[in-house]
KETOR-172562 format. One line per field, with one value per residue (C-alpha): residue number from 1; residue in one letter; y negated, x negated, z negated. Coordinates in pm, 1 decimal, padded with zeros to 6 digits. Example, Ala and Ser with C-alpha at 12.3 -4.5 7.8 and 13.67 -1.06 7.14 Angstrom:
<recs>
n = c(1 / 2)
res = c(A / S)
v = c(00450.0 / 00106.0)
u = c(-01230.0 / -01367.0)
w = c(-00780.0 / -00714.0)
</recs>
This chain:
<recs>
n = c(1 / 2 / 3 / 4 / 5 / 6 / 7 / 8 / 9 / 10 / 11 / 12 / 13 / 14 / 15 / 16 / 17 / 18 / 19 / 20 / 21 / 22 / 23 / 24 / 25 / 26 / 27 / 28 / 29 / 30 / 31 / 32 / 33 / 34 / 35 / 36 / 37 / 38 / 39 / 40 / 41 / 42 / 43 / 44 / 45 / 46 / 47 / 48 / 49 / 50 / 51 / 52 / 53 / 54 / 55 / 56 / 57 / 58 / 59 / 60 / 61 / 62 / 63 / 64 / 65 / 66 / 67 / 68 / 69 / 70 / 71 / 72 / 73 / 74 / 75 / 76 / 77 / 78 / 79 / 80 / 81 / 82 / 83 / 84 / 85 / 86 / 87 / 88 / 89 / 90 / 91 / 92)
res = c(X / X / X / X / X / X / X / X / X / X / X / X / X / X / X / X / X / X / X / X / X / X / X / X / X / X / X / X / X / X / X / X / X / X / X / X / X / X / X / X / X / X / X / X / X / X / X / X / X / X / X / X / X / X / X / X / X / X / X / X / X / X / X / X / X / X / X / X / X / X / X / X / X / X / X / X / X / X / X / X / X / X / X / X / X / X / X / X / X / X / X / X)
v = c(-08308.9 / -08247.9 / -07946.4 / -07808.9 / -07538.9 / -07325.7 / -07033.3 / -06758.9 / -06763.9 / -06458.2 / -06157.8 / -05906.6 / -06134.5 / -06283.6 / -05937.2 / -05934.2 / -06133.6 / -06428.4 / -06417.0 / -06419.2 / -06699.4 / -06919.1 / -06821.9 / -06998.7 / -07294.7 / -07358.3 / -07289.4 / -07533.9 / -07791.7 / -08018.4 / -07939.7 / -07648.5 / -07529.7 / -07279.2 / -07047.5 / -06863.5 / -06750.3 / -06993.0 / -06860.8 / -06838.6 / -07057.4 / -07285.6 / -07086.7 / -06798.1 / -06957.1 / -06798.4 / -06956.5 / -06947.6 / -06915.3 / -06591.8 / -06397.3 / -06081.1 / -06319.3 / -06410.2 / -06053.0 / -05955.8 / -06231.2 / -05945.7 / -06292.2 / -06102.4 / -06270.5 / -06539.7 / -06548.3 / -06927.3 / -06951.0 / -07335.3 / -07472.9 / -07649.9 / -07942.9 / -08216.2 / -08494.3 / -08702.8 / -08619.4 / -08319.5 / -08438.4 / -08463.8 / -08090.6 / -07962.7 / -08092.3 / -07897.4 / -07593.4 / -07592.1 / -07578.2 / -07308.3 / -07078.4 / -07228.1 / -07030.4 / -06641.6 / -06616.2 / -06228.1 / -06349.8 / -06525.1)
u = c(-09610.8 / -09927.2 / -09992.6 / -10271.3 / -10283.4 / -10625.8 / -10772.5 / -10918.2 / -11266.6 / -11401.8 / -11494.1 / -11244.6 / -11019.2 / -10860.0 / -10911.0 / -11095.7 / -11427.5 / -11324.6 / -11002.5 / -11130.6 / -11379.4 / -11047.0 / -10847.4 / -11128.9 / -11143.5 / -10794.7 / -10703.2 / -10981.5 / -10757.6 / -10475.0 / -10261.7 / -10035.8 / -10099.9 / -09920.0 / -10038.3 / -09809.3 / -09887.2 / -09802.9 / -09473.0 / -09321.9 / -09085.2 / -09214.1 / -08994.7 / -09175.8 / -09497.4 / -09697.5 / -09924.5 / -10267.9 / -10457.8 / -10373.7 / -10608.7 / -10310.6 / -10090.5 / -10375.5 / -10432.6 / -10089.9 / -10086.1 / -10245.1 / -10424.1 / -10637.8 / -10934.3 / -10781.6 / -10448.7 / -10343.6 / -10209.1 / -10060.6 / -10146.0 / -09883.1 / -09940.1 / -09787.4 / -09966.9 / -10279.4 / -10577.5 / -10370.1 / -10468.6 / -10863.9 / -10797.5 / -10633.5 / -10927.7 / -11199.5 / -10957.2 / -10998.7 / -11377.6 / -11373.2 / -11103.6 / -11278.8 / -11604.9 / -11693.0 / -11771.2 / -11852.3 / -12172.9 / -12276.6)
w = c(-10039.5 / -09889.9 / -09645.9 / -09456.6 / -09186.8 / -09189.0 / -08992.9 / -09211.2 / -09103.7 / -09341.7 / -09090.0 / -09310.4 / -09440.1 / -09766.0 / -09942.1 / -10292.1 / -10283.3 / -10073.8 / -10252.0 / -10630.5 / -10499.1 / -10359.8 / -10635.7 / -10878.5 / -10699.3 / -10698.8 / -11067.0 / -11119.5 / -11013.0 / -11201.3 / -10919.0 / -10815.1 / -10441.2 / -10248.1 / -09983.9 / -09727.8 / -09371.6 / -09087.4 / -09005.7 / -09333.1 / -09467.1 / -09716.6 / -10029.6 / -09994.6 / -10059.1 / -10336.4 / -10627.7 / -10478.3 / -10800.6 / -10802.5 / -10643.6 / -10631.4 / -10456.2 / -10224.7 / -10182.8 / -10103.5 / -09838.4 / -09623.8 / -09449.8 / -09163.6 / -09013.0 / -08740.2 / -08910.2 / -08985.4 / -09345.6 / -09463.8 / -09813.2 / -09991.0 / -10294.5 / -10475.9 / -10717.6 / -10712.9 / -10508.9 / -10347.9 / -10009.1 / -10126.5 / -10282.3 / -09981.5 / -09790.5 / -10038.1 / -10018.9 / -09634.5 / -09662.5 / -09832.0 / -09617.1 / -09309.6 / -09425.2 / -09389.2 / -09688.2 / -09636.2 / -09470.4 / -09777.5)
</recs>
């Protein structure tokens, strides 16, 4: 399993327009991926195509969340995944 820790770089955090935007990019994929906050075990990871999961991380601006997959190219799709969660995408 591939896994990925990431600061939340969007000014208000993963609430509903950087969220949808993350959520889209992930159900693009052929792989499942998991999002939970840094201190979480790994179980309570939630399905990060869904943007209501996402939401109900309650990820803050700052906060480190981890991203969780399994398969081909999940390393290559972690890596895209960070890009995007790495960007303030509020000031786009």
């Amino acid at each position: 399993m591939s896994e990925r820790k990431v600061t939340i770089a969007s000014r208000v955090g993963l609430h509903a327009r950087p969220a949808g935007i993350f959520a889209e990019a992930v159900a693009e994929l052929p792989i499942e991926v998991t999002i939970a906050m840094e201190d979480e075990p790994a179980e309570d990871a939630m399905d990060a195509s869904s943007i209501l999961s996402l939401m109900s991380l309650g990820a803050a601006h700052g906060d480190v969340v981890v991203l969780r997959a399994e398969g081909e190219g999940a390393d290559e799709a972690l890596d895209a995944l960070v890009k995007i969660l790495e960007t303030d995408l509020d000031a786009e």
